[in-house]
VMD Tcl script that builds the backbone (N, CA, C; Angstrom):
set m [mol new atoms 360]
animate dup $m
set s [atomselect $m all]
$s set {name element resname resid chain x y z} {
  {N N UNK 1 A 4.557 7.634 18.898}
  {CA C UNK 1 A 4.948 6.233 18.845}
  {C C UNK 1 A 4.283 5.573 17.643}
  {N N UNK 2 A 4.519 4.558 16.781}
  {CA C UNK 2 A 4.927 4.198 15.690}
  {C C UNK 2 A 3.919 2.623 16.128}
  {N N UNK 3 A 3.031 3.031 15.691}
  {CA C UNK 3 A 1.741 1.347 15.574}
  {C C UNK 3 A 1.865 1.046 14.746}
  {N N UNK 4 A 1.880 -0.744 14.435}
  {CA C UNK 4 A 1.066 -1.090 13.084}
  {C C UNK 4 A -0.101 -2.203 13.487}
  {N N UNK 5 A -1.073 -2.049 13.062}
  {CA C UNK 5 A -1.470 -3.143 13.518}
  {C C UNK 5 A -2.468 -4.132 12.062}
  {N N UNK 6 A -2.110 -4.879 12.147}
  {CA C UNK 6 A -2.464 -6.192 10.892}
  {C C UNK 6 A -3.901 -7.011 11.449}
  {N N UNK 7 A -4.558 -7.247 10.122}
  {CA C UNK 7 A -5.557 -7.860 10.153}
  {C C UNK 7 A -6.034 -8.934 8.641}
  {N N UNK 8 A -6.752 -10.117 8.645}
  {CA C UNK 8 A -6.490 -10.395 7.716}
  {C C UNK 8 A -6.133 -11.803 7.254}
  {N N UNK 9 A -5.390 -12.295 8.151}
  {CA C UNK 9 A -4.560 -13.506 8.009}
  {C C UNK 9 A -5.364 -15.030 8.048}
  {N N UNK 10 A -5.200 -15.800 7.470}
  {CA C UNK 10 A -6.213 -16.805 7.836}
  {C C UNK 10 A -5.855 -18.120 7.416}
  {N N UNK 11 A -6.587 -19.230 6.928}
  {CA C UNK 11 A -6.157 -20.490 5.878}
  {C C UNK 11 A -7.563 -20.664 4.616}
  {N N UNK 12 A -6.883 -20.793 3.919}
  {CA C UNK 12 A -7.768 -20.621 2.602}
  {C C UNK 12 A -6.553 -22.258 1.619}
  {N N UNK 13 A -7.897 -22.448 0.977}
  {CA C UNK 13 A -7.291 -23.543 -0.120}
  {C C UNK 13 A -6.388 -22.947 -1.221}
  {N N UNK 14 A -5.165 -23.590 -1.586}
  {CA C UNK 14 A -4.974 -23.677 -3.004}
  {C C UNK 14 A -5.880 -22.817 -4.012}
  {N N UNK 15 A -5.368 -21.977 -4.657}
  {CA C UNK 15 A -5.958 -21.175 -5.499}
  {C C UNK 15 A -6.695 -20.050 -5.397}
  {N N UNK 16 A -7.094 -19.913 -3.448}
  {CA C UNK 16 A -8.125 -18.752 -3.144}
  {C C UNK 16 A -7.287 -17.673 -3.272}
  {N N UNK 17 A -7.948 -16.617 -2.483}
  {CA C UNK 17 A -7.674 -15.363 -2.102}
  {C C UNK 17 A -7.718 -14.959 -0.754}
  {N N UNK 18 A -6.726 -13.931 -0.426}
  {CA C UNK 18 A -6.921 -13.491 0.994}
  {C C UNK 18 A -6.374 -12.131 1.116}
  {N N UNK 19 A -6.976 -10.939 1.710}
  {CA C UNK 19 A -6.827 -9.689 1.576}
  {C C UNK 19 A -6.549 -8.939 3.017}
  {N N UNK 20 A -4.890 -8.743 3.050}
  {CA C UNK 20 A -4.637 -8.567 4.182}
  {C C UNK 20 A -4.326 -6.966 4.788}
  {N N UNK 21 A -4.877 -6.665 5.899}
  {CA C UNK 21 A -4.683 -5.245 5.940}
  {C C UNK 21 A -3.410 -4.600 6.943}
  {N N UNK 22 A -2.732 -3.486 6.976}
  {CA C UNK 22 A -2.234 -2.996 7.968}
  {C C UNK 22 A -2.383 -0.954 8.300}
  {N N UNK 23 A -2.823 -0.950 9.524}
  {CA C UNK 23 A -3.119 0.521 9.816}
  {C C UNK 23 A -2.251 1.337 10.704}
  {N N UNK 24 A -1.072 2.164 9.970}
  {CA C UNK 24 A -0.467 2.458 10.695}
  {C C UNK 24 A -0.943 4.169 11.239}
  {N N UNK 25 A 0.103 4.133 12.847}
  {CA C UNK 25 A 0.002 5.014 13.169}
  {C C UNK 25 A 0.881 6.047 13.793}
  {N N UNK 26 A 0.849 7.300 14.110}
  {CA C UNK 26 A 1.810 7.945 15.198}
  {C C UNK 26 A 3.086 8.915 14.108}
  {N N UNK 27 A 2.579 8.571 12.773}
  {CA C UNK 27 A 3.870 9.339 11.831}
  {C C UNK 27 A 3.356 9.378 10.667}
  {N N UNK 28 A 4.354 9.791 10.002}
  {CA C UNK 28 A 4.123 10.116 8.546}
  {C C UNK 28 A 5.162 8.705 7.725}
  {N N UNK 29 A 4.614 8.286 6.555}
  {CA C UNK 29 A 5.388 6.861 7.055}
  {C C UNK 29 A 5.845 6.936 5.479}
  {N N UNK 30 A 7.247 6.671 4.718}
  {CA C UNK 30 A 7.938 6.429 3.686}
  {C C UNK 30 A 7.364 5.152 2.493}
  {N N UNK 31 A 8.100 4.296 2.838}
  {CA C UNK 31 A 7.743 2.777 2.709}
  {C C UNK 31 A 7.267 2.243 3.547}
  {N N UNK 32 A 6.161 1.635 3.062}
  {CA C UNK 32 A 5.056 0.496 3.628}
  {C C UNK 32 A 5.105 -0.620 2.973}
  {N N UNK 33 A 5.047 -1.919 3.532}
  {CA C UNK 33 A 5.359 -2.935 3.075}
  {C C UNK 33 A 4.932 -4.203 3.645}
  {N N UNK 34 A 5.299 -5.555 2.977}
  {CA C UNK 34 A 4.953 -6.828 3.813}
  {C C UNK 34 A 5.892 -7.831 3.492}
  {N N UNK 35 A 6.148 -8.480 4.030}
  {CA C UNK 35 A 7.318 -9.537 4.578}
  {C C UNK 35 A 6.288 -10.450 4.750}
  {N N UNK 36 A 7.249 -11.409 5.103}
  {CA C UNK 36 A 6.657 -12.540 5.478}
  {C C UNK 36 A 8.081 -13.600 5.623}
  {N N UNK 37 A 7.378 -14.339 6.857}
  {CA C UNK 37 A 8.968 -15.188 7.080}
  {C C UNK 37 A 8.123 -17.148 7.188}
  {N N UNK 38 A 7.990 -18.052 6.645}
  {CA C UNK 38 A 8.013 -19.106 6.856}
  {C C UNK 38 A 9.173 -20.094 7.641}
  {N N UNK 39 A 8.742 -21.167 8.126}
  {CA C UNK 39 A 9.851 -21.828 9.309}
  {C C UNK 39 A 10.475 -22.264 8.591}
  {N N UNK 40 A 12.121 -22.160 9.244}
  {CA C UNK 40 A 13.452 -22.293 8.825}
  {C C UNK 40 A 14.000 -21.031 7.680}
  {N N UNK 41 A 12.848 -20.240 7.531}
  {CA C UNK 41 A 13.299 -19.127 6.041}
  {C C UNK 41 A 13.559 -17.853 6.581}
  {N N UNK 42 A 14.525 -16.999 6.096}
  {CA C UNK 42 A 14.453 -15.912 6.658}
  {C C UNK 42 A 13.486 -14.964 6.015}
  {N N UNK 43 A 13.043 -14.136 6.631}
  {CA C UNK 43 A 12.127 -12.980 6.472}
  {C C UNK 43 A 12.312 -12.349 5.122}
  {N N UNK 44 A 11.370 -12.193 4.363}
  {CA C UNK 44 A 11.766 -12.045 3.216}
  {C C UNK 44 A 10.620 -10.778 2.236}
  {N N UNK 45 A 10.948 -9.889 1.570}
  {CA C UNK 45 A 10.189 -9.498 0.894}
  {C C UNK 45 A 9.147 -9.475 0.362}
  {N N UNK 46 A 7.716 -9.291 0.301}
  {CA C UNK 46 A 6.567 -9.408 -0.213}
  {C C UNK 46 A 6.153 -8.733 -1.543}
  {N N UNK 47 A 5.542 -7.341 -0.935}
  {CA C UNK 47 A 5.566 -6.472 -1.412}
  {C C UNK 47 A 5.726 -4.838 -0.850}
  {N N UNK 48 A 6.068 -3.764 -1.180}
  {CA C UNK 48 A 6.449 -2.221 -0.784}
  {C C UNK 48 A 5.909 -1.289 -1.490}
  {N N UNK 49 A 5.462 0.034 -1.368}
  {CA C UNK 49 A 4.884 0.356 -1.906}
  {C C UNK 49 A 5.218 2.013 -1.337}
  {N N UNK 50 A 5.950 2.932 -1.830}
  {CA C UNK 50 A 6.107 4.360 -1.186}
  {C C UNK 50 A 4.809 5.438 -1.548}
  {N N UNK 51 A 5.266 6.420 -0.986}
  {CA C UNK 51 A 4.412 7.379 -0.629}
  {C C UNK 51 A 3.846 7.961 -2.133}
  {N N UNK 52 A 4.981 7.917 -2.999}
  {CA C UNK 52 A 4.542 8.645 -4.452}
  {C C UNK 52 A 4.088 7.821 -5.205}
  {N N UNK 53 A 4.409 6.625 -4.953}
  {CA C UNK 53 A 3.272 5.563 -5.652}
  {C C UNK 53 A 3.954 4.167 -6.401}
  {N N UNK 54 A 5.081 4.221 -6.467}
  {CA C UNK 54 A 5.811 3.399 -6.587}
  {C C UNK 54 A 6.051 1.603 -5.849}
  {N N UNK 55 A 6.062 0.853 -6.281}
  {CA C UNK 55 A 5.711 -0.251 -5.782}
  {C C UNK 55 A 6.667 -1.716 -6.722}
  {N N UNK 56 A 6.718 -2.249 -5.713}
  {CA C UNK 56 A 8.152 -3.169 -5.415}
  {C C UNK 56 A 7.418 -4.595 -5.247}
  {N N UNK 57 A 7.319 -5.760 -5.867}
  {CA C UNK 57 A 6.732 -6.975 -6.095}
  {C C UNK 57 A 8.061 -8.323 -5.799}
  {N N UNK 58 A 8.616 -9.251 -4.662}
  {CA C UNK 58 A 9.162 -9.966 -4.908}
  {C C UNK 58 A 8.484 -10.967 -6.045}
  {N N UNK 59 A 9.593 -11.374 -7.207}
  {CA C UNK 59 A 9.008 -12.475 -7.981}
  {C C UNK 59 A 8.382 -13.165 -8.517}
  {N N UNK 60 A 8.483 -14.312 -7.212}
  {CA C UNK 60 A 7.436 -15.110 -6.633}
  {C C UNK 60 A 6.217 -14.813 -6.831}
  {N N UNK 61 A 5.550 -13.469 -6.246}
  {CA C UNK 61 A 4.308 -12.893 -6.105}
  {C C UNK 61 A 3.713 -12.095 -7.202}
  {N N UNK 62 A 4.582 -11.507 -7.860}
  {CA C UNK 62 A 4.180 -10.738 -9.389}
  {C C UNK 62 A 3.310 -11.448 -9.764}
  {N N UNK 63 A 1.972 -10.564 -10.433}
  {CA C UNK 63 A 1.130 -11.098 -10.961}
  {C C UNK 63 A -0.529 -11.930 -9.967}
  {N N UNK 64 A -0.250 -12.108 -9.087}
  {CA C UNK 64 A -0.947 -12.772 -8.051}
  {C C UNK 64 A -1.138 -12.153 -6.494}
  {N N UNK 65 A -0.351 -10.949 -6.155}
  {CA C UNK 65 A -0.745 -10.327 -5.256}
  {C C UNK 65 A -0.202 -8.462 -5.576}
  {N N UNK 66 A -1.328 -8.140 -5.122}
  {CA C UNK 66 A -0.975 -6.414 -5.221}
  {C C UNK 66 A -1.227 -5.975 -4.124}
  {N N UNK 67 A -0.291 -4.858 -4.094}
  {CA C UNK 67 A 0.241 -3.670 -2.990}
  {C C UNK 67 A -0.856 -2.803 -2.762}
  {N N UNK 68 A -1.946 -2.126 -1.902}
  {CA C UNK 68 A -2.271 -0.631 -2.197}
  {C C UNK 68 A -2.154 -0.004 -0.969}
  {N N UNK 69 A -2.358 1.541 -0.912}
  {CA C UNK 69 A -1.879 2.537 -0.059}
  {C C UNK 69 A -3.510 3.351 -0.082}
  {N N UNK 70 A -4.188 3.721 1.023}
  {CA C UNK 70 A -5.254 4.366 0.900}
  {C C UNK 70 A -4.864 5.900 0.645}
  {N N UNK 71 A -5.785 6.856 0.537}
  {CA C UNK 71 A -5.511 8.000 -0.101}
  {C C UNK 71 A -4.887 8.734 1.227}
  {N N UNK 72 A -5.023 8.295 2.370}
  {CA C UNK 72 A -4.327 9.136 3.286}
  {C C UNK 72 A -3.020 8.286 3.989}
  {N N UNK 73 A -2.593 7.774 3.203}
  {CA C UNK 73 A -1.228 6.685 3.313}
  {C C UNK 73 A -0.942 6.206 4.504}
  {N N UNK 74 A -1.625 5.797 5.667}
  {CA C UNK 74 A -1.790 5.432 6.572}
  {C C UNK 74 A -2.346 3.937 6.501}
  {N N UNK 75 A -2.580 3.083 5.416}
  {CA C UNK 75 A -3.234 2.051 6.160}
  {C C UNK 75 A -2.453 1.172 4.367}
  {N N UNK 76 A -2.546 0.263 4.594}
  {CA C UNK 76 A -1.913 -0.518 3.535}
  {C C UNK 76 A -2.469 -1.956 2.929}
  {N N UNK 77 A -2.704 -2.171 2.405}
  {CA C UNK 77 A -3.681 -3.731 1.972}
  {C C UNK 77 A -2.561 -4.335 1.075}
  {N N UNK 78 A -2.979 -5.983 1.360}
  {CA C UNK 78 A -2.356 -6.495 0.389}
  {C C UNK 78 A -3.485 -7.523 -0.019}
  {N N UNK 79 A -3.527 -7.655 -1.592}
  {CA C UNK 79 A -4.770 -8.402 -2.137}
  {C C UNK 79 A -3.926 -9.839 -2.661}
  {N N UNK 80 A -3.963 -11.015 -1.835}
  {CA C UNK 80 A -3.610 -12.223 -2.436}
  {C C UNK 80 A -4.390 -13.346 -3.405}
  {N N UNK 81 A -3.826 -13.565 -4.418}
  {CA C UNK 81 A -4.829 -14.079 -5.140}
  {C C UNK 81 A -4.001 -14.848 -5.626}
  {N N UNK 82 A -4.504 -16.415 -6.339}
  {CA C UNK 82 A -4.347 -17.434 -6.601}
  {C C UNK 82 A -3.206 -18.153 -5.873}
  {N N UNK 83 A -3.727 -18.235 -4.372}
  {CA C UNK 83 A -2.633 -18.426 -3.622}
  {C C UNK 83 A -2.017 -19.768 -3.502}
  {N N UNK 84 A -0.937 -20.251 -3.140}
  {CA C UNK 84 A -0.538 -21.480 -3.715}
  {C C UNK 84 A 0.419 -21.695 -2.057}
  {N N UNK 85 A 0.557 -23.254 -1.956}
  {CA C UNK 85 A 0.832 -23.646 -0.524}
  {C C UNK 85 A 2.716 -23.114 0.015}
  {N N UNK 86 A 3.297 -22.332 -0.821}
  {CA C UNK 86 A 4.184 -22.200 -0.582}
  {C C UNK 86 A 4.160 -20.597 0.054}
  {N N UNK 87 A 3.236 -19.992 -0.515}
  {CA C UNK 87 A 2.975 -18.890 0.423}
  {C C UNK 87 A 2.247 -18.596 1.934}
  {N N UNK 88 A 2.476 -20.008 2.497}
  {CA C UNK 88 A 2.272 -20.265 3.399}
  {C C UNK 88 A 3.214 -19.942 4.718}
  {N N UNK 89 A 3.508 -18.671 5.833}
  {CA C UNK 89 A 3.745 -17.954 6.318}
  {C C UNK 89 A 2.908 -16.692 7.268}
  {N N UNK 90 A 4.363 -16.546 8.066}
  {CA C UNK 90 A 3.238 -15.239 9.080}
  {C C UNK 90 A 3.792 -13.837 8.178}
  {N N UNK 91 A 3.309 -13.206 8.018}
  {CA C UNK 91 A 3.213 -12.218 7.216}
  {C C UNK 91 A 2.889 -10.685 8.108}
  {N N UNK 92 A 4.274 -10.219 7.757}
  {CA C UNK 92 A 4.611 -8.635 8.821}
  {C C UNK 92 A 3.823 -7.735 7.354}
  {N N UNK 93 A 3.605 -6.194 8.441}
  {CA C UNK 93 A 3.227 -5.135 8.125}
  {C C UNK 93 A 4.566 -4.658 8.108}
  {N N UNK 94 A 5.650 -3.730 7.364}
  {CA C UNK 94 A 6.597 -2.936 7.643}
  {C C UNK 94 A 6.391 -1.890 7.032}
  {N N UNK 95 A 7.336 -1.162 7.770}
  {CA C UNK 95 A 6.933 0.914 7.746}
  {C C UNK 95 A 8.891 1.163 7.722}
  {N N UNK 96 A 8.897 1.670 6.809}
  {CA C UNK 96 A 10.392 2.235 6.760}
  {C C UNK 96 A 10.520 3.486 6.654}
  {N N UNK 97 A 11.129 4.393 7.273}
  {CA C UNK 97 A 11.220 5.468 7.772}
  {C C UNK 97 A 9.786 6.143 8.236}
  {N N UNK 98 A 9.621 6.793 9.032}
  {CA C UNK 98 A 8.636 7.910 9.424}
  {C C UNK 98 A 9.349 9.147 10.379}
  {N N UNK 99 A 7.629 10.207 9.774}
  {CA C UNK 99 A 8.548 11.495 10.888}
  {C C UNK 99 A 7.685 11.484 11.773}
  {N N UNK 100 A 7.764 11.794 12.817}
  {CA C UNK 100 A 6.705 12.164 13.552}
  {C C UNK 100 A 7.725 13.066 15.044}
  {N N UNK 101 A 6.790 14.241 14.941}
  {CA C UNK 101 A 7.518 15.296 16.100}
  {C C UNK 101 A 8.526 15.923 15.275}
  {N N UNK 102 A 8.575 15.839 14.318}
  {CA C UNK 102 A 9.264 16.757 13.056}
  {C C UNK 102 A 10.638 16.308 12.851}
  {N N UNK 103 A 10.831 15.094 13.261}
  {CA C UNK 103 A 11.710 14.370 12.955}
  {C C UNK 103 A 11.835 12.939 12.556}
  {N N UNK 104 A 12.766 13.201 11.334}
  {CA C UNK 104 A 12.736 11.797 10.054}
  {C C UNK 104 A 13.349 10.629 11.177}
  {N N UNK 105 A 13.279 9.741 10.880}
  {CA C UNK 105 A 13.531 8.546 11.595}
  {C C UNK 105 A 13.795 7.111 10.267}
  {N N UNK 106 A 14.994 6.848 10.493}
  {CA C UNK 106 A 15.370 5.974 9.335}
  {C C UNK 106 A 15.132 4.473 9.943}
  {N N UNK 107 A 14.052 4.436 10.118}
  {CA C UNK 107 A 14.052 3.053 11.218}
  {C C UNK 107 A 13.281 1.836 10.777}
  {N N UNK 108 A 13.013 0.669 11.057}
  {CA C UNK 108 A 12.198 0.178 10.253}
  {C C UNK 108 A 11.203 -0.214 11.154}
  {N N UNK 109 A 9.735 -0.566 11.527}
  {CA C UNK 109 A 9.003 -0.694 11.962}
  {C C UNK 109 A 8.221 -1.654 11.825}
  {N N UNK 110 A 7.526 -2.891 12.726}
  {CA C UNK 110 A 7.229 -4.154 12.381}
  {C C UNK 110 A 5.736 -4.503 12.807}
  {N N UNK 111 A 4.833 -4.976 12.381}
  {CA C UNK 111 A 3.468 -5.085 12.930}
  {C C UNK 111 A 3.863 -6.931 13.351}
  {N N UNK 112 A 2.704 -7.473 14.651}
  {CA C UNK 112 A 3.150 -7.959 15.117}
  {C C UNK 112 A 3.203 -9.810 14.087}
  {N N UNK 113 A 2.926 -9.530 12.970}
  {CA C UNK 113 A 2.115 -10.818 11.909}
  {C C UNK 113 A 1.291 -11.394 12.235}
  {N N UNK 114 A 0.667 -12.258 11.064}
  {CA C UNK 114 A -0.656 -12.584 10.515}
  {C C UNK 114 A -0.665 -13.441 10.233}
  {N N UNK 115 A -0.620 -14.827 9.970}
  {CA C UNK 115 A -0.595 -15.999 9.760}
  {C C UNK 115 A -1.235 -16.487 9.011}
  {N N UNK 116 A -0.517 -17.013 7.807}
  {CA C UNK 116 A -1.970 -17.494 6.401}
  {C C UNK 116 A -1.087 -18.580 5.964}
  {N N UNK 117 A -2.344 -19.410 6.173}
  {CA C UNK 117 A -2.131 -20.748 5.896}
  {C C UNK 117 A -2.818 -21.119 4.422}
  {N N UNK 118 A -2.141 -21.734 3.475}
  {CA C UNK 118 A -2.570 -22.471 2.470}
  {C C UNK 118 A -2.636 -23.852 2.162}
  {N N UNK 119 A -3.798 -24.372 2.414}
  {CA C UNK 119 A -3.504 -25.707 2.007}
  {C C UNK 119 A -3.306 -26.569 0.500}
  {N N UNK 120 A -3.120 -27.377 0.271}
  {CA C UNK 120 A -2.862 -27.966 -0.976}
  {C C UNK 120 A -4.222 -28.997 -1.396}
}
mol reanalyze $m
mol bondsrecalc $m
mol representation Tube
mol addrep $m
């Protein structure tokens, strides 16, 4: 069975930083990633980051937050920096595909979010 579990989330001023983690478990996991959905917005892209090392930045965030993958690709960080009040949102862990029991699974997988508040 297919855990994620997130840590991390908090409220920080205008301009800080906040370094959010997720540790997954139960598979071997493809894409790892973070979302994040603010009220009235749909769920939306963060950042992704696959197994070979490749890594996927919405926009918005280029430049001001990075993706990493620990050496045993199980656990995932995201480093936010110069954070600004619009990135203000609960913020998912996602896992896209894993195998586990020797079978691939094209599924997507959700940790339960994290909530980071920015004030202005």
């Amino acid at each position: 069975q297919v855990q994620l579990v997130e840590s991390g989330g908090g409220l920080v001023q205008a301009g800080g930083s906040l370094r959010l983690s997720c540790a997954a478990s139960g598979g071997i996991f493809n894409v790892m990633g973070w979302y994040r959905q603010a009220p009235g917005n749909q769920r939306e892209l963060v950042a992704a980051a696959t197994r070979i090392g490749t890594k996927n930045y919405a926009d918005s965030v280029k430049g001001r937050f990075t993706i990493s993958r620990d050496g045993a690709d199980n656990t995932i960080f995201l480093q936010m920096n110069s954070l600004k009040p619009e990135d203000t949102a609960v913020y998912y862990c996602n896992v896209n595909g894993a195998t586990y029991g020797g079978v691939f699974y094209n599924n997507d997988y959700w940790g339960q979010g994290t909530q980071v508040t920015v004030s202005s």
